[in-house]
C-alpha positions in Angstrom: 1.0 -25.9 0.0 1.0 -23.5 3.1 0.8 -19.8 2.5 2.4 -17.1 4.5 0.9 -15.7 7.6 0.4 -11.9 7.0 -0.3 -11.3 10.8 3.3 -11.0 11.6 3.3 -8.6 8.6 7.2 -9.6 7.1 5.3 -8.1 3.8 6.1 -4.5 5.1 9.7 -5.3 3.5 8.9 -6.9 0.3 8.5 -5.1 -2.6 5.5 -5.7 -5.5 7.8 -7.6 -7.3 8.4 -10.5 -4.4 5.1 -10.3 -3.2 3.3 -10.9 -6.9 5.8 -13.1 -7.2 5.0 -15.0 -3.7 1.5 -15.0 -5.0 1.7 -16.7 -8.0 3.9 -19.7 -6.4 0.9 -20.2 -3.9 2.4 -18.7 -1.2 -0.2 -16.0 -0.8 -3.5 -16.2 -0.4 -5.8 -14.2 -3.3 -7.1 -12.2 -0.1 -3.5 -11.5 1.5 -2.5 -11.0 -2.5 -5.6 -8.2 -2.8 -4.7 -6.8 0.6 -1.0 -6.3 0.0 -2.1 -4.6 -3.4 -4.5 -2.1 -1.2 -1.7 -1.5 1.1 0.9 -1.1 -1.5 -1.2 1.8 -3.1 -1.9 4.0 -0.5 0.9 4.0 2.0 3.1 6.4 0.3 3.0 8.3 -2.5 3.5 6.4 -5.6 5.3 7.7 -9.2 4.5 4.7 -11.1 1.3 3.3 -13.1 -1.1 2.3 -12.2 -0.9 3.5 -8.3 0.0 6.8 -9.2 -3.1 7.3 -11.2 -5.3 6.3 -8.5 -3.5 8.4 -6.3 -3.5 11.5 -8.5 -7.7 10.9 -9.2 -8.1 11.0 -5.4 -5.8 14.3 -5.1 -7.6 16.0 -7.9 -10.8 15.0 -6.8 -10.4 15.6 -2.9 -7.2 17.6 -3.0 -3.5 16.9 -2.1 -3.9 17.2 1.7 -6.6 14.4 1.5 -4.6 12.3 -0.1 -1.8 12.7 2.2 -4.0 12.5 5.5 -5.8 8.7 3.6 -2.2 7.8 2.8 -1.0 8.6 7.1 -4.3 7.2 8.5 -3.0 3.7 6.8 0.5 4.8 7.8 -0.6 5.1 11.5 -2.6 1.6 11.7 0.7 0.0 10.1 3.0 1.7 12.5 4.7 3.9 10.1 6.1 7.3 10.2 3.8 9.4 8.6 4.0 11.9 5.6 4.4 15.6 6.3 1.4 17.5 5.1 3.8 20.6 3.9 0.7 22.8 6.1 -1.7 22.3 3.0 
C-alpha cells in the first residue's frame, strides 16, 4: 500500500479525525502519524483532552506567553498566521 506524502503538507486541512483515520487504513506512515499528532498539539491552542492538558502543563509551568510564542514558532515554520500574544 502507498502512504501519503506529507511534504506537500495536504494534512494542514484534515482534522484528527481523518488523519487517525488515514493512519489506521495504512495511508500514513507511524512517523507522518506521530508527526501530525506533534503538530496537531501545539499549533493552536487546544480546549479538548488530552492536548489541552499538555498545553495547560506548559503554561503553568513556563507561563501563558511561552506557550503562545512555542505554539507561533511552529506557526511560523508551517506558514501560518500566528497567535496574538495579548502584550503578556
Amino acid at each position: 500500500m502507498t502512504t501519503i506524502n506529507m511534504r506537500p503538507r495536504p494534512w494542514l486541512d484534515w482534522s484528527y479525525d481523518q488523519a487517525e483515520m488515514l493512519f489506521r487504513a495504512g495511508y500514513l506512515s507511524k512517523r507522518n502519524w506521530k508527526t501530525y499528532c506533534r503538530v496537531w498539539d501545539w499549533a493552536c491552542p487546544r480546549l479538548s483532552r488530552p492536548a489541552n492538558d499538555r498545553q495547560y502543563a506548559y503554561a503553568q509551568k513556563w507561563g501563558q506567553a511561552a506557550l503562545t510564542h512555542r505554539m507561533n514558532r511552529l506557526r511560523r515554520v508551517l506558514g501560518l498566521d500566528l497567535i496574538p500574544d495579548n502584550g503578556n
